[in-house]
Every structure is written in C-alpha cells, then in structure tokens.
C-alpha positions, 0 to 999 in steps of 0.5 A: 765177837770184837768188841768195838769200843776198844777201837774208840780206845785205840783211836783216843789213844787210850790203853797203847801200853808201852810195855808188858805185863809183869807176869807175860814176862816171867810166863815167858821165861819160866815156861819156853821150851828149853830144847831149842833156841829162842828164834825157833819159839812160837809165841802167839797173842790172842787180843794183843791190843798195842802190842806190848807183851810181843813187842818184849817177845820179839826183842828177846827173839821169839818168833811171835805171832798176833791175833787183834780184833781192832784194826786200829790196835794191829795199824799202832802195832806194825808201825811200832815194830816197823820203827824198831825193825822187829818182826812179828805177824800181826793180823787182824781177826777172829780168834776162831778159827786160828790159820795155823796149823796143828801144833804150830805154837809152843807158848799161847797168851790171853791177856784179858781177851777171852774174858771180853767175848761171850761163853761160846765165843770164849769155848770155841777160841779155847777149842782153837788154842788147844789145837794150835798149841804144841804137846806139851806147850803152854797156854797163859788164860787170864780172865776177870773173876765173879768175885771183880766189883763190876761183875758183882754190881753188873747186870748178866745177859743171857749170853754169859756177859755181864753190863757193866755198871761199876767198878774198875771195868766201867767203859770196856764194855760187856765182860764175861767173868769167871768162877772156879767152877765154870773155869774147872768144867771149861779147861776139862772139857777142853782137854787142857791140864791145869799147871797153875792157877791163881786168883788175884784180888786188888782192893781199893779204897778210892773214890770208893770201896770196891774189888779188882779180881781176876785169875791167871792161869797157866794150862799145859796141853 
C-alpha cells in the first residue's frame, strides 16, 4: 500500500514542508465544530507526510492524530513537534485498518494520500474514515484528476494506478486518478455526502505545456 519512493524522498530531504497548505487551514477553521473547544477537536491526517498541516493544528490547539507510511516521514515529524513541545500521536501505518474507535474523530484530512494507493486500497481506507469520523464531522478528500497531464500522457495499470511519464507528478511514483465519475459512485457507496467539491486546474507554460489538475472535496458524514 505505501508507496516507497516517498521514503527516498524524505530521507533526500525533499518535500519536508515547513508549513500547511492553504485550504487545510481554512478546512479547519471553516468546518471544526463550533459546540465545543478546540483541545476537545480530534483532527486526523492520513499521509501526513512532514507533518506540516498537524503541526499548524496542533499550535491552534487541536487534538491531533496521524497516520504516515514512511517511517522517515513520522521520525522528521515527532523530532519536530518535540522541538516546539507540541503534542500530537503520530504513527506509523496503514490507513486500513484505522485503531480508533467508532466515531472517534471530528474533522478527517487527505491531502494527496488516498490518490497515491491503488482503487482497493483507496475504497477500503474510505470505508475506515467514514467509520472513524464523527456523525456530522468532516472529511477533507483531495486527489489528482484524470484531467492532470501525467494522467493523460501515463500509462494505466490493471490496478486502477497510472505509470507516470510526465507531467508535474513525474518521480512520485504510481497515482491513481480520478473523474467525477468514479468520485460520485465511490463517496455513495461509501455513505458519505457531498458538502463541496471543486475541481482545480494549473496551467503551465514552461519547459513545457501541460495541466496540474486535481479536485478537493469536502464530505459530510
């Protein structure tokens, strides 16, 4: 399920993001449960990566939870919130099964994770955060669409991922991208409501012509 060249990565030192993405930040804010303080919030993060998008969490006091397949990722996490004595469970692991109860968390971030693990892995995860996520809390799902240059000019392999030749996704390893299609059926049959969905496209000119696409989508359970 992990993808291993995101280890390589980490341990190169590439992609320890300092700090979080824009729209983590007003997910956050726009969408924690307003009847009841911010220490009492569970936030989890699937594939946190550096930790960037809990760290931010963890300063505006949430009570924050991770889930990272690379060990090097969750090492260069917990030294970091250590340093600023900033609490949060990072571990490493699965995204299925999750060890957590029920209805354990209020808000849910994917921030590219789910769109790096083949179309079973990526259904049986969603199964888990729909299980995890409180009645009424919020899942932030953010994959790569079809529409994205590397998906267009990549190979697709009989396990819903796609080889990458191009494009701004070239050395991540295999991607699984997504229509508005499979998106639809996937979040039905999951259970989950559609509460925002977006789809957002880059296009670039150098070195060459070629398209950054991907959606965000906010899911209510």
């Amino acid at each position: 399920m992990f993808n291993a060249v995101w280890n390589e990565k980490y341990a190169a030192g590439d992609s320890l993001n300092k700090y979080p993405w824009d729209k983590i930040v007003s997910f956050i804010f726009k969408f924690r449960p307003r009847n009841k303080e911010r220490h009492e919030t569970k936030v989890l993060e699937l594939g946190f990566g550096s930790g960037c998008n809990l760290w931010f969490c963890a300063r505006e006091g949430f009570d924050c939870y991770g889930i990272e397949g690379s060990a090097i990722g969750v090492k260069h996490a917990q030294q970091w919130f250590s340093k600023e004595n900033l609490q949060a469970d990072l571990t490493q692991g699965m995204f299925y099964p999750l060890n957590f109860s029920e209805e354990f968390f209020d808000l849910i971030i994917d921030r590219g994770s789910l769109t790096c693990v083949n179309s079973k892995d990526s259904y049986l995860s969603l199964q888990e955060i729909f299980r995890t996520l409180k009645t009424g809390g919020y899942f932030c799902f953010n994959p790569y669409s079809t529409r994205h240059t590397s998906s267009v000019e990549g190979t697709l392999l009989p396990t819903g991922l796609t080889k990458i030749k191009s494009g701004t996704l070239t050395g991540v390893g295999d991607i699984k991208f997504y229509d508005e299609k499979t998106i639809r059926e996937l979040v039905e049959k999951v259970g989950f409501k559609i509460k925002e969905m977006r789809h957002i496209e880059d296009h670039y000119f150098t070195p060459s012509y070629g398209t950054h696409a991907e959606w965000f989508l906010v899911l209510e359970k």
